[in-house]
Structures are given as structure tokens and as C-alpha cells.
mmCIF entry with sequence, helices, sheets and N, C-alpha, C, O atoms, coordinates in Angstrom:
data_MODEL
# 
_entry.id   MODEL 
# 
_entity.id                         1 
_entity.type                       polymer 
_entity.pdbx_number_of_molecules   1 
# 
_entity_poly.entity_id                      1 
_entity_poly.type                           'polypeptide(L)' 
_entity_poly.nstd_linkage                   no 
_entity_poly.nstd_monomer                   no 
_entity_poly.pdbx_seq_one_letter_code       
;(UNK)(UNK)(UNK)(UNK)(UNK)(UNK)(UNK)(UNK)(UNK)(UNK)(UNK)(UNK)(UNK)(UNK)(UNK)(UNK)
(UNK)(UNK)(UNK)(UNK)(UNK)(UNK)(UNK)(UNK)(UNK)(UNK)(UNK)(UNK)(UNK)(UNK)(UNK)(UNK)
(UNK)(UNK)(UNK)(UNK)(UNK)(UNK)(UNK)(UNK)(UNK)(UNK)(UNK)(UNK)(UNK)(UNK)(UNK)
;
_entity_poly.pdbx_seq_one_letter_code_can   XXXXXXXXXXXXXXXXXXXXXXXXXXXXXXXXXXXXXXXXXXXXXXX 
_entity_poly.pdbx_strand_id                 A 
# 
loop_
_entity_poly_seq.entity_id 
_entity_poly_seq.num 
_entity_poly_seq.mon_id 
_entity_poly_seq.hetero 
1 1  UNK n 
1 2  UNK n 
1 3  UNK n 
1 4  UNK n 
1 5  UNK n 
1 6  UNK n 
1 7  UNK n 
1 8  UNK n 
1 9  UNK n 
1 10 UNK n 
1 11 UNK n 
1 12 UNK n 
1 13 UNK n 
1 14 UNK n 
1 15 UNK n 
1 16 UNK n 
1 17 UNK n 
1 18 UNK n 
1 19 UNK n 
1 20 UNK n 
1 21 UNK n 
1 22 UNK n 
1 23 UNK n 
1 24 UNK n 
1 25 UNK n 
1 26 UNK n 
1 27 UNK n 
1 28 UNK n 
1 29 UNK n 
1 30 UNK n 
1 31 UNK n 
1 32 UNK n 
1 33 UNK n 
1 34 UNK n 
1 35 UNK n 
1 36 UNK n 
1 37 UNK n 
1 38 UNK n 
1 39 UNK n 
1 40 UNK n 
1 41 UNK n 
1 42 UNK n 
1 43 UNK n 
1 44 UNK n 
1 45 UNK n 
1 46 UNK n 
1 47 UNK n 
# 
_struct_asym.id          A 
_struct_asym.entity_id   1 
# 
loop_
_struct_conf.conf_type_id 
_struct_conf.id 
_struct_conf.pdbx_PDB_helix_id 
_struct_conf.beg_label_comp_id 
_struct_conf.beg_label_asym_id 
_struct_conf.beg_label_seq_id 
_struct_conf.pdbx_beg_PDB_ins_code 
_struct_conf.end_label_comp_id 
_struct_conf.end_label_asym_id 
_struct_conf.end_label_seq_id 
_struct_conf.pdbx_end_PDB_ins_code 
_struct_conf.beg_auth_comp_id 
_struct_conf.beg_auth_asym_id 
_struct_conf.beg_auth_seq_id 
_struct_conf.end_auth_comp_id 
_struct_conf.end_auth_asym_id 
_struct_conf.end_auth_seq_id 
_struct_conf.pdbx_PDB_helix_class 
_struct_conf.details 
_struct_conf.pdbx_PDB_helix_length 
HELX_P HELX_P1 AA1 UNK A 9  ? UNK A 11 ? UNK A 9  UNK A 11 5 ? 3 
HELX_P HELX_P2 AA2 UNK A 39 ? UNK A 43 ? UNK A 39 UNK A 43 1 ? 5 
# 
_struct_conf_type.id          HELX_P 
_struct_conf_type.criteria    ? 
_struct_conf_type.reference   ? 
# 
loop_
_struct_sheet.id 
_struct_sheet.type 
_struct_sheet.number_strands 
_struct_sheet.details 
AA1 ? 2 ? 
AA2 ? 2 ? 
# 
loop_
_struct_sheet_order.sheet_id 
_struct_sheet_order.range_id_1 
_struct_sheet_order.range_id_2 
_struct_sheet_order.offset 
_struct_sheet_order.sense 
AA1 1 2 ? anti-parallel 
AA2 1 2 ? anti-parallel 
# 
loop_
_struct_sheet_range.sheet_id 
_struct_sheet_range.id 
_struct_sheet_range.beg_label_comp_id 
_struct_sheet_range.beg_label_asym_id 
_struct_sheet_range.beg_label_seq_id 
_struct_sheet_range.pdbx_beg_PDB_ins_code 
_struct_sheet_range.end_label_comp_id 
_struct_sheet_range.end_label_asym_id 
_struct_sheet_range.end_label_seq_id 
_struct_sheet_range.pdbx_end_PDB_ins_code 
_struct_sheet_range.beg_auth_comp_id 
_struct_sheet_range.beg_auth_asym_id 
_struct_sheet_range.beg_auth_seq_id 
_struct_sheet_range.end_auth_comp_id 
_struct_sheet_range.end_auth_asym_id 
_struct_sheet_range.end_auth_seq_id 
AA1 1 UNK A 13 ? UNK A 14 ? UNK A 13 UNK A 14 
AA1 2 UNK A 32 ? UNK A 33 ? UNK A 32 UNK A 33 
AA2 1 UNK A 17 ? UNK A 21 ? UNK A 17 UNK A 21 
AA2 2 UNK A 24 ? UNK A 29 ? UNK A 24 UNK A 29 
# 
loop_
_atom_site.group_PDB 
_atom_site.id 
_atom_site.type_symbol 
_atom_site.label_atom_id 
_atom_site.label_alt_id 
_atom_site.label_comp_id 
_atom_site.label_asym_id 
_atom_site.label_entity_id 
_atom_site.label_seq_id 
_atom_site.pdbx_PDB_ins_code 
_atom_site.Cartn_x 
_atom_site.Cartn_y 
_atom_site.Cartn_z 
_atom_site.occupancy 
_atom_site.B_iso_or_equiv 
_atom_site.pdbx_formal_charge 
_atom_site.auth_seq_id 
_atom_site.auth_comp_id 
_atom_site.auth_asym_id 
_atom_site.auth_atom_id 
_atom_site.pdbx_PDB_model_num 
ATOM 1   N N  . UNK A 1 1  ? -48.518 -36.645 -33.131 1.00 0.00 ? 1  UNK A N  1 
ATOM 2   C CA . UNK A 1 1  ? -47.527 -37.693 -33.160 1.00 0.00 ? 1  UNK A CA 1 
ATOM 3   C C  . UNK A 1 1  ? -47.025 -37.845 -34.594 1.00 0.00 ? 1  UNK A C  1 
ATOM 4   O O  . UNK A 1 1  ? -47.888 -37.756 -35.468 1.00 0.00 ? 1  UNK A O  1 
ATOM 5   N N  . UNK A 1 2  ? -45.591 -38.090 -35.022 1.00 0.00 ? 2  UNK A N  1 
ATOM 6   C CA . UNK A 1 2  ? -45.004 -37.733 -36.065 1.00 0.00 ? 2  UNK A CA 1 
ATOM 7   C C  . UNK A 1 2  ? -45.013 -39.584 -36.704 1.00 0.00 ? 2  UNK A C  1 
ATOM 8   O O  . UNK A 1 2  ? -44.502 -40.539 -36.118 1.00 0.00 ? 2  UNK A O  1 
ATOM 9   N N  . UNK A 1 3  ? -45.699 -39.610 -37.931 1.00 0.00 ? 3  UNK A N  1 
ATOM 10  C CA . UNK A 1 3  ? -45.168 -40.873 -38.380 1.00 0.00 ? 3  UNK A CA 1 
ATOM 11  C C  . UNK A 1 3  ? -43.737 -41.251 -38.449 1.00 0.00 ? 3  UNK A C  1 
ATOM 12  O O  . UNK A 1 3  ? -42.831 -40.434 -38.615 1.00 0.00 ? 3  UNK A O  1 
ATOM 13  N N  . UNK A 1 4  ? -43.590 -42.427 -38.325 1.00 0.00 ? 4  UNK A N  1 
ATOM 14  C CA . UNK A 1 4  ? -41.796 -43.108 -37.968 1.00 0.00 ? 4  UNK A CA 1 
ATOM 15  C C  . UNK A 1 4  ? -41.139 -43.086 -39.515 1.00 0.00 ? 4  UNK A C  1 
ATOM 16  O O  . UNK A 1 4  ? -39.909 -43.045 -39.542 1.00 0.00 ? 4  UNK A O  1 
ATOM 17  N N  . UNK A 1 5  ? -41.816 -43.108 -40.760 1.00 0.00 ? 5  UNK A N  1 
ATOM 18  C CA . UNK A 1 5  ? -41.505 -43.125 -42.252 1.00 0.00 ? 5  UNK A CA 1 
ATOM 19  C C  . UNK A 1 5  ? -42.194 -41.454 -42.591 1.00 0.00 ? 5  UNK A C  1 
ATOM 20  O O  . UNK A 1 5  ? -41.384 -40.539 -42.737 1.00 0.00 ? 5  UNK A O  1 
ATOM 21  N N  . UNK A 1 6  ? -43.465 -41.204 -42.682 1.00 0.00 ? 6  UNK A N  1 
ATOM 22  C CA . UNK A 1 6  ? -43.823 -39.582 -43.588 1.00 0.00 ? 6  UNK A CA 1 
ATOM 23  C C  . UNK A 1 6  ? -43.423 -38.530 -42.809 1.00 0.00 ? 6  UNK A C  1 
ATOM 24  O O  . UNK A 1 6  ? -43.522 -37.358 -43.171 1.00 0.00 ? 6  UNK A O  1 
ATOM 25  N N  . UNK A 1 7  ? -42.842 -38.992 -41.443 1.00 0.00 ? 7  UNK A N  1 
ATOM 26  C CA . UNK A 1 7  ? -42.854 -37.444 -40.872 1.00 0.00 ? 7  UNK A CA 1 
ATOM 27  C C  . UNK A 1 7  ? -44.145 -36.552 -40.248 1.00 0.00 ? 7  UNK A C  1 
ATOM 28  O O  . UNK A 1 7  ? -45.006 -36.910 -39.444 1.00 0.00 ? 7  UNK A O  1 
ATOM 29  N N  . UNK A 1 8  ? -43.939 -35.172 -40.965 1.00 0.00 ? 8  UNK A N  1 
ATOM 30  C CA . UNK A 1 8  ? -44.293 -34.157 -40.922 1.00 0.00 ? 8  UNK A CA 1 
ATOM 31  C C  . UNK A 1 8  ? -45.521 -34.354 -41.791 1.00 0.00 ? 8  UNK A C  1 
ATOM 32  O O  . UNK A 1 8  ? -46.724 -34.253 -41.547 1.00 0.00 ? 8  UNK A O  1 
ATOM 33  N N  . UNK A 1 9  ? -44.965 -34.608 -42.677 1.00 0.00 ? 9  UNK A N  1 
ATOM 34  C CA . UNK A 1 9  ? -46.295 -34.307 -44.115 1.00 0.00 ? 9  UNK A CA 1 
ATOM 35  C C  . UNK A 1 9  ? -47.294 -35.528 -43.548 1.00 0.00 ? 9  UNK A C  1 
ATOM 36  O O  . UNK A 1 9  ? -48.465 -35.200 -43.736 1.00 0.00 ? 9  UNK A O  1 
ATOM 37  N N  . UNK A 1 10 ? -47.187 -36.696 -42.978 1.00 0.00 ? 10 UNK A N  1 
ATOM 38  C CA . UNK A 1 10 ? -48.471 -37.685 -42.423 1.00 0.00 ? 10 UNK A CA 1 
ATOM 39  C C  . UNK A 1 10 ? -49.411 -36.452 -41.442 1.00 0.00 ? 10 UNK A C  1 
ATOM 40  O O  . UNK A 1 10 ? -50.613 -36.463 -41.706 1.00 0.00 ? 10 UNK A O  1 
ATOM 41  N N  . UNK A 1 11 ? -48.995 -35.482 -40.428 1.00 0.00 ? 11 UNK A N  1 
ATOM 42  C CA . UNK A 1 11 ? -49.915 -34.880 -39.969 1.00 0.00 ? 11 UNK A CA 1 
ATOM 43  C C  . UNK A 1 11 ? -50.449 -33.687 -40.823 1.00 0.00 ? 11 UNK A C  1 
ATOM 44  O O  . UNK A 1 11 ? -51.338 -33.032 -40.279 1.00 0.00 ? 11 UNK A O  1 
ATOM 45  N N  . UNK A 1 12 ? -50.118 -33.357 -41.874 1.00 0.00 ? 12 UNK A N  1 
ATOM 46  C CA . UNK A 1 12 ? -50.567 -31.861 -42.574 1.00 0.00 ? 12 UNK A CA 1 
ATOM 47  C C  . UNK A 1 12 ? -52.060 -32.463 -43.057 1.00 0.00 ? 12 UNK A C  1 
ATOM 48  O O  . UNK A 1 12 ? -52.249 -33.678 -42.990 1.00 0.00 ? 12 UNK A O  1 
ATOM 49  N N  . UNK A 1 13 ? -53.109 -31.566 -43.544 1.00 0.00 ? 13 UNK A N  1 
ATOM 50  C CA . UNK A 1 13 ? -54.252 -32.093 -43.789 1.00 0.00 ? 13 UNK A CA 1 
ATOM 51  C C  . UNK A 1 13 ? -55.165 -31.205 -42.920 1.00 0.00 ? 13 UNK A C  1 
ATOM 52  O O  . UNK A 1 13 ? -54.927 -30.259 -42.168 1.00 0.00 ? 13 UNK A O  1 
ATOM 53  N N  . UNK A 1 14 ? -56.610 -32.022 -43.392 1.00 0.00 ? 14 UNK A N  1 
ATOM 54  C CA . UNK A 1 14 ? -57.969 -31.514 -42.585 1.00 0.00 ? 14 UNK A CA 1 
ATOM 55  C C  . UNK A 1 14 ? -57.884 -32.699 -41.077 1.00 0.00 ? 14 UNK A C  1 
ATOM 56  O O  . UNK A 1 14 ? -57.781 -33.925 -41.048 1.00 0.00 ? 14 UNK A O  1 
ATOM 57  N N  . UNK A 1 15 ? -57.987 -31.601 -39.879 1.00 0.00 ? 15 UNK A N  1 
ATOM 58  C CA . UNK A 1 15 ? -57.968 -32.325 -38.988 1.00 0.00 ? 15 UNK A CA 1 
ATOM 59  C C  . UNK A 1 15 ? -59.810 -32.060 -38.596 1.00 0.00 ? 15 UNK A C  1 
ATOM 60  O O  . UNK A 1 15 ? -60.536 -31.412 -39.350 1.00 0.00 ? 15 UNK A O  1 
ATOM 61  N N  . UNK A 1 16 ? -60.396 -32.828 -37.041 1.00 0.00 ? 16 UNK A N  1 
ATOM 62  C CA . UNK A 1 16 ? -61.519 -32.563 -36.473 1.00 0.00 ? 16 UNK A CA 1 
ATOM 63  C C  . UNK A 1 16 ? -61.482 -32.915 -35.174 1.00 0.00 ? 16 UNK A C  1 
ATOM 64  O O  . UNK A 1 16 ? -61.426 -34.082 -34.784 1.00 0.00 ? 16 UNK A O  1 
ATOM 65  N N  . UNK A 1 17 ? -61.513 -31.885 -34.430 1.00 0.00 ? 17 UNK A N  1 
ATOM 66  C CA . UNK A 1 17 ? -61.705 -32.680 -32.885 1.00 0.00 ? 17 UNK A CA 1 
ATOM 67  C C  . UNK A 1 17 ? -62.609 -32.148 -32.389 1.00 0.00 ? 17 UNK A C  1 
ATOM 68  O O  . UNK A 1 17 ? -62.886 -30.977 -32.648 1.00 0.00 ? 17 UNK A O  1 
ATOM 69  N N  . UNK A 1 18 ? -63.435 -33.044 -31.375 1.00 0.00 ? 18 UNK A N  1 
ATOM 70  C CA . UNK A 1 18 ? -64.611 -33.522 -30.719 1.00 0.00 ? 18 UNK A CA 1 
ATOM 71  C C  . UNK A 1 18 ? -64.165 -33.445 -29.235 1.00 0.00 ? 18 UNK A C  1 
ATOM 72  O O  . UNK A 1 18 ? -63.117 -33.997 -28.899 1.00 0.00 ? 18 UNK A O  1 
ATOM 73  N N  . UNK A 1 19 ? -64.684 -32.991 -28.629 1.00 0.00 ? 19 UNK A N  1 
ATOM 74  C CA . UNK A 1 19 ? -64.250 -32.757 -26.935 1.00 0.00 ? 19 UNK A CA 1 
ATOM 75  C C  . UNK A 1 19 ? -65.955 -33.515 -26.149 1.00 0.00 ? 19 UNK A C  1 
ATOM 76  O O  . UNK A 1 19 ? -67.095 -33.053 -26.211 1.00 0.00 ? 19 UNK A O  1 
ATOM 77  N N  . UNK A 1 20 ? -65.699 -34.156 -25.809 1.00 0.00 ? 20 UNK A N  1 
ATOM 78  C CA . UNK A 1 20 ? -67.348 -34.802 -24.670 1.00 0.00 ? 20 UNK A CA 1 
ATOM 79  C C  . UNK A 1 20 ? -66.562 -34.651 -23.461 1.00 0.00 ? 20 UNK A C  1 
ATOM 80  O O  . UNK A 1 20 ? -65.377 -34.704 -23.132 1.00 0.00 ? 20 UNK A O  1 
ATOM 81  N N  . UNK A 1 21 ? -68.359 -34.318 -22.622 1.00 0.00 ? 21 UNK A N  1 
ATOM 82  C CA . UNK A 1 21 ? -68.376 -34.483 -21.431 1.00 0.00 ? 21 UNK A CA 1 
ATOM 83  C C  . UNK A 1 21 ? -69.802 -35.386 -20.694 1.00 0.00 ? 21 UNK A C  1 
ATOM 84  O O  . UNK A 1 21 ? -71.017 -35.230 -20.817 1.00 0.00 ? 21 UNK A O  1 
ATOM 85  N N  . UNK A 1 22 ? -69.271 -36.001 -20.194 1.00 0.00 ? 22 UNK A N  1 
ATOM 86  C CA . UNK A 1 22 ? -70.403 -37.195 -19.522 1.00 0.00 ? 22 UNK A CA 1 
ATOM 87  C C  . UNK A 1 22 ? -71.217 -37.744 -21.084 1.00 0.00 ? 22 UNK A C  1 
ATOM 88  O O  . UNK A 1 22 ? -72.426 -37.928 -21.216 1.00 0.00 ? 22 UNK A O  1 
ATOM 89  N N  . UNK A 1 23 ? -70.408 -37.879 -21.890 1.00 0.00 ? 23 UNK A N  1 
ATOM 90  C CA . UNK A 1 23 ? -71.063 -38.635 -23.388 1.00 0.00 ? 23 UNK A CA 1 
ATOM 91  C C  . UNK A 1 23 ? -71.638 -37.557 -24.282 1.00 0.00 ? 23 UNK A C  1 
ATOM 92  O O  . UNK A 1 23 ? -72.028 -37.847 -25.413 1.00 0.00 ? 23 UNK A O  1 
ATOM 93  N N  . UNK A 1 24 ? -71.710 -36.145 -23.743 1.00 0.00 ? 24 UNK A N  1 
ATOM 94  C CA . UNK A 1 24 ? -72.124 -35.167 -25.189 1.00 0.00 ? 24 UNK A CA 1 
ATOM 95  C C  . UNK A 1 24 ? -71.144 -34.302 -25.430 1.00 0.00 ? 24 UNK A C  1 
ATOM 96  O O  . UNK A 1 24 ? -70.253 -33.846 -24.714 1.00 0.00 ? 24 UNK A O  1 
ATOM 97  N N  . UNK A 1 25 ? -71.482 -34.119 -26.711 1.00 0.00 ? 25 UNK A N  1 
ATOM 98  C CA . UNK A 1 25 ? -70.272 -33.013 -27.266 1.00 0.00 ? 25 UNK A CA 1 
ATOM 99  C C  . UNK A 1 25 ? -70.441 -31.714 -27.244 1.00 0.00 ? 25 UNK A C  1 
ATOM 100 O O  . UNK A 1 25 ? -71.189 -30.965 -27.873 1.00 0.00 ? 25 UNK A O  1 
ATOM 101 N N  . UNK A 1 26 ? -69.422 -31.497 -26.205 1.00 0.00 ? 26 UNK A N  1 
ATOM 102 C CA . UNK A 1 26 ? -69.940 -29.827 -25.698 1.00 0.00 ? 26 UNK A CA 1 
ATOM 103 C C  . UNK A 1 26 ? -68.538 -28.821 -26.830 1.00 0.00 ? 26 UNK A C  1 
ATOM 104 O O  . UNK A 1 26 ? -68.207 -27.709 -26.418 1.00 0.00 ? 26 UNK A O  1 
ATOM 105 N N  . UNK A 1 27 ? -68.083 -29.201 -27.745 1.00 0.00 ? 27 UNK A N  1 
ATOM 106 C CA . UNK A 1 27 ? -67.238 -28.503 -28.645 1.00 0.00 ? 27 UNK A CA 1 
ATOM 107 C C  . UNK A 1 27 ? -66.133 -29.426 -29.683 1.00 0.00 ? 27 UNK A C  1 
ATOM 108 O O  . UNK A 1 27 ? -65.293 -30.308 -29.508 1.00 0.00 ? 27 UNK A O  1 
ATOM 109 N N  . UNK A 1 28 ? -66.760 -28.545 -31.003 1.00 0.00 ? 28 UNK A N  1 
ATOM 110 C CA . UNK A 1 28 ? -66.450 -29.710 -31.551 1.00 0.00 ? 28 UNK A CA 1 
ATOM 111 C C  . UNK A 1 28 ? -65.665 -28.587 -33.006 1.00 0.00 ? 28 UNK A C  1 
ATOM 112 O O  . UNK A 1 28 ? -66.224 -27.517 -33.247 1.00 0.00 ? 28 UNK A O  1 
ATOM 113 N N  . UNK A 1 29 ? -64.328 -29.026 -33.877 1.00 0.00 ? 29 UNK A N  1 
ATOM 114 C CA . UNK A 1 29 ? -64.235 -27.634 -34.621 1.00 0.00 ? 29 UNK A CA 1 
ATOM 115 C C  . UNK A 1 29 ? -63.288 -28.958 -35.421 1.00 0.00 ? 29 UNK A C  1 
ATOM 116 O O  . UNK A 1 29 ? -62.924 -30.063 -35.018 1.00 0.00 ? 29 UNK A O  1 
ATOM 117 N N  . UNK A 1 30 ? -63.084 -28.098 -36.953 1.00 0.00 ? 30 UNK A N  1 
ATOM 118 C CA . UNK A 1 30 ? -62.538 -29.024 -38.261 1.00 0.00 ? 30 UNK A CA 1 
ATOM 119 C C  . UNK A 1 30 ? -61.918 -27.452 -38.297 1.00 0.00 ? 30 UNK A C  1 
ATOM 120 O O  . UNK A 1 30 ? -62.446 -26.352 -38.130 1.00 0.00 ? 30 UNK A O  1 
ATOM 121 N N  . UNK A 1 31 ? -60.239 -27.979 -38.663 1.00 0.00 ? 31 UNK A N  1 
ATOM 122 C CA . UNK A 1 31 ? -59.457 -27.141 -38.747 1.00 0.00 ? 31 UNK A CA 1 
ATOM 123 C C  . UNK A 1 31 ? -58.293 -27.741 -39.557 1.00 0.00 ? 31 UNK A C  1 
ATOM 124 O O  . UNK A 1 31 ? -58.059 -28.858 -39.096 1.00 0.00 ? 31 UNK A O  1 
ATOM 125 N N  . UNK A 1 32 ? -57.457 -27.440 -40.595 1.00 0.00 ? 32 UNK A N  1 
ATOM 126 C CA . UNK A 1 32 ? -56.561 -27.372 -41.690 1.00 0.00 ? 32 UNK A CA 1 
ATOM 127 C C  . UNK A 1 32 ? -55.283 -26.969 -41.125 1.00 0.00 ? 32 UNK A C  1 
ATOM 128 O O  . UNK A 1 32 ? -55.079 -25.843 -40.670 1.00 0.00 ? 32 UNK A O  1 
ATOM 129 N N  . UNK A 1 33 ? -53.976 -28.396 -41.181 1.00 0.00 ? 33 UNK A N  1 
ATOM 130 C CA . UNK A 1 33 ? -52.838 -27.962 -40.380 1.00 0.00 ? 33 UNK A CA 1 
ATOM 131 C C  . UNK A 1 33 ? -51.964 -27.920 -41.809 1.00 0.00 ? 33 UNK A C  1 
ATOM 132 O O  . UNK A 1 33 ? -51.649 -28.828 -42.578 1.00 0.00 ? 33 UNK A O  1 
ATOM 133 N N  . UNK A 1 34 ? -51.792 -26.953 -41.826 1.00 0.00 ? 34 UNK A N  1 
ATOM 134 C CA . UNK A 1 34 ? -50.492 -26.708 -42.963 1.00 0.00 ? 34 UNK A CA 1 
ATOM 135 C C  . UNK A 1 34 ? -49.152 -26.426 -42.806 1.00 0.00 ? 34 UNK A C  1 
ATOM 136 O O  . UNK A 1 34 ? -48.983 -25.853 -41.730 1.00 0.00 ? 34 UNK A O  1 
ATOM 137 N N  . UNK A 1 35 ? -47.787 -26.635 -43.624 1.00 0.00 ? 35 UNK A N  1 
ATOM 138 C CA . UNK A 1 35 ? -46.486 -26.506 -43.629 1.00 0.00 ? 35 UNK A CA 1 
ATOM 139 C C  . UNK A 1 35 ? -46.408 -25.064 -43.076 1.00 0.00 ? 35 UNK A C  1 
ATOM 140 O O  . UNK A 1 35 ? -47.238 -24.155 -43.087 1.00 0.00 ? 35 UNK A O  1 
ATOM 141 N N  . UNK A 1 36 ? -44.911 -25.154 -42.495 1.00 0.00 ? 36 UNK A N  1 
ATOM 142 C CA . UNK A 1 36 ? -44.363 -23.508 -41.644 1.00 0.00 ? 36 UNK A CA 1 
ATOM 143 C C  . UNK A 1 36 ? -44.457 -22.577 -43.029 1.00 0.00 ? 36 UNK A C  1 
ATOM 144 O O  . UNK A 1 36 ? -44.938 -21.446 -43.103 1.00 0.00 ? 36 UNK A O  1 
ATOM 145 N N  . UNK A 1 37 ? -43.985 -23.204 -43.883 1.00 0.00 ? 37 UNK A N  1 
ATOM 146 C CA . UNK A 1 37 ? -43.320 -22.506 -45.003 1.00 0.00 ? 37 UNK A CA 1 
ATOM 147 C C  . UNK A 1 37 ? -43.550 -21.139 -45.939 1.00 0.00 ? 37 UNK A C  1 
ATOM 148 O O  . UNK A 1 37 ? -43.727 -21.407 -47.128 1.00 0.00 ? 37 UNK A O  1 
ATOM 149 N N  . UNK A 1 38 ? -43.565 -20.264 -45.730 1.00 0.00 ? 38 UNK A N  1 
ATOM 150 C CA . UNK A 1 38 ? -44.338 -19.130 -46.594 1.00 0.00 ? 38 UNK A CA 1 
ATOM 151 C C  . UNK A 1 38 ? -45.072 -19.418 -47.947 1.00 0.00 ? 38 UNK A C  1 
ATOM 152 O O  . UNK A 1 38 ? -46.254 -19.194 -48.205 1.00 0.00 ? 38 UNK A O  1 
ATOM 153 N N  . UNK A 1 39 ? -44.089 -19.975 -48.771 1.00 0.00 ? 39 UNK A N  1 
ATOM 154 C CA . UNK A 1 39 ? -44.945 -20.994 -49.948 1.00 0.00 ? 39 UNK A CA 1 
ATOM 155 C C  . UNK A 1 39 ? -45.879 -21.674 -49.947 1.00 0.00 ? 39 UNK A C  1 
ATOM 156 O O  . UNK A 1 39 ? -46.685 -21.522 -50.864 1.00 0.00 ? 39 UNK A O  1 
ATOM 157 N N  . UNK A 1 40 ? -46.153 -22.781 -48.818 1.00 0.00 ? 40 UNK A N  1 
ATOM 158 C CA . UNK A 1 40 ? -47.300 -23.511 -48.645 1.00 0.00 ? 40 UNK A CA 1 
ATOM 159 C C  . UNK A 1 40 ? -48.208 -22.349 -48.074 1.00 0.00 ? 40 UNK A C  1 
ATOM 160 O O  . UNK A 1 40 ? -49.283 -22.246 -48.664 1.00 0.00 ? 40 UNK A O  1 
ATOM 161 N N  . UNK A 1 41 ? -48.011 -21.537 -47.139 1.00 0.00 ? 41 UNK A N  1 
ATOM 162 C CA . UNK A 1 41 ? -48.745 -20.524 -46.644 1.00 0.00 ? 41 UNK A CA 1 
ATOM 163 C C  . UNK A 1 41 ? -49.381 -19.854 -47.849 1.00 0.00 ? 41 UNK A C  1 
ATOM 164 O O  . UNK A 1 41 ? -50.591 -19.751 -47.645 1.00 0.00 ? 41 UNK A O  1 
ATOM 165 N N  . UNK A 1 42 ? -49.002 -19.328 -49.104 1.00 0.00 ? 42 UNK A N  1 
ATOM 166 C CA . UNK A 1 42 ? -49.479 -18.808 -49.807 1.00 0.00 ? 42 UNK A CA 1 
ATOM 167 C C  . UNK A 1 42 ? -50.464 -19.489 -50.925 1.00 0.00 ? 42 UNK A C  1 
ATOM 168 O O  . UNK A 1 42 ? -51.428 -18.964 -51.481 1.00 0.00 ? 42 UNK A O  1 
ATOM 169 N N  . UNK A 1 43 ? -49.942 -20.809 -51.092 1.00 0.00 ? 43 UNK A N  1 
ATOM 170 C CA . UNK A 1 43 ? -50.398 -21.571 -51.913 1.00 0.00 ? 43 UNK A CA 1 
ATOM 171 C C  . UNK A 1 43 ? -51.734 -22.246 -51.280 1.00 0.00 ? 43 UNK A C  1 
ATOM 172 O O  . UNK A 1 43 ? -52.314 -23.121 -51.922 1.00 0.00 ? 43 UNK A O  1 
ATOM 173 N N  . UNK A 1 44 ? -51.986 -22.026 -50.616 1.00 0.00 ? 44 UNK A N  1 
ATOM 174 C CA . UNK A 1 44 ? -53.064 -22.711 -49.775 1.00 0.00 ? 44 UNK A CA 1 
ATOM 175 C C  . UNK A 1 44 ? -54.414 -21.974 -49.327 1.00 0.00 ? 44 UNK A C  1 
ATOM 176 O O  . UNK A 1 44 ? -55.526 -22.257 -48.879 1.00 0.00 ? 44 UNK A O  1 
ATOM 177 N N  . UNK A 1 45 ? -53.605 -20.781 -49.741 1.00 0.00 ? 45 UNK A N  1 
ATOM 178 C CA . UNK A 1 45 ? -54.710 -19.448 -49.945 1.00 0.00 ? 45 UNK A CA 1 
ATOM 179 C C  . UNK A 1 45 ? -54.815 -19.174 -51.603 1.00 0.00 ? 45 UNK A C  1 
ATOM 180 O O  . UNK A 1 45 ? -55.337 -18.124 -51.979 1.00 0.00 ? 45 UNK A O  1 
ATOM 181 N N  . UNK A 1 46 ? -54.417 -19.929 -52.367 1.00 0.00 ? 46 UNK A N  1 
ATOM 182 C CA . UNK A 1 46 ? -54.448 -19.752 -53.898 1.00 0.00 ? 46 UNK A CA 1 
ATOM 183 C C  . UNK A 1 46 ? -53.847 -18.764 -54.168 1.00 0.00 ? 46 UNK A C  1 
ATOM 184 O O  . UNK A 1 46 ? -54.421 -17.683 -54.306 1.00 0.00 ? 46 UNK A O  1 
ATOM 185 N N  . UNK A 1 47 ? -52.830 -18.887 -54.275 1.00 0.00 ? 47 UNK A N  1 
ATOM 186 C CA . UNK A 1 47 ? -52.190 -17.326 -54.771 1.00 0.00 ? 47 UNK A CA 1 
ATOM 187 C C  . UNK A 1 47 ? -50.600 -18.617 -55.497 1.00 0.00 ? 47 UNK A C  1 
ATOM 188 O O  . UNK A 1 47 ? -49.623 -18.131 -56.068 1.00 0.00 ? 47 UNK A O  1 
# 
């Protein structure tokens, strides 16, 4: 969901999602959403 003022850049960041079933967590993963942009693409790998 896109903030109504930052946009795009409010969702970029370290995300984490957690999936339960009947109250335990059967999969769970931390994953990094970054810009389309080839630049941010590169810069984000340090280069």
C-alpha cells in the first residue's frame, strides 16, 4: 500500500513476513525491497 504523501520511497526498505497456521509459524523470510532503477540496483550492491 502506497503512502498518500512518500509514495514509493515509504515502502522501499527491510521488509519481514511471518505466515501462521493454527498459531505457529510455518514460514517466515526478511527480504530488502529496492527502487526499479539500475542506479539504486547498483548502489545497493556497493558498487
Amino acid at each position: 500500500m502506497l503512502h498518500p504523501v512518500d509514495g514509493l520511497e515509504s515502502n522501499l526498505g527491510e521488509w519481514h513476513m511471518v505466515i501462521e497456521m493454527q498459531g505457529k509459524v510455518i514460514a517466515e523470510k526478511k527480504f530488502k525491497v529496492t527502487a526499479r532503477d539500475e542506479g539504486q540496483f547498483w548502489k545497493n550492491r556497493g558498487f
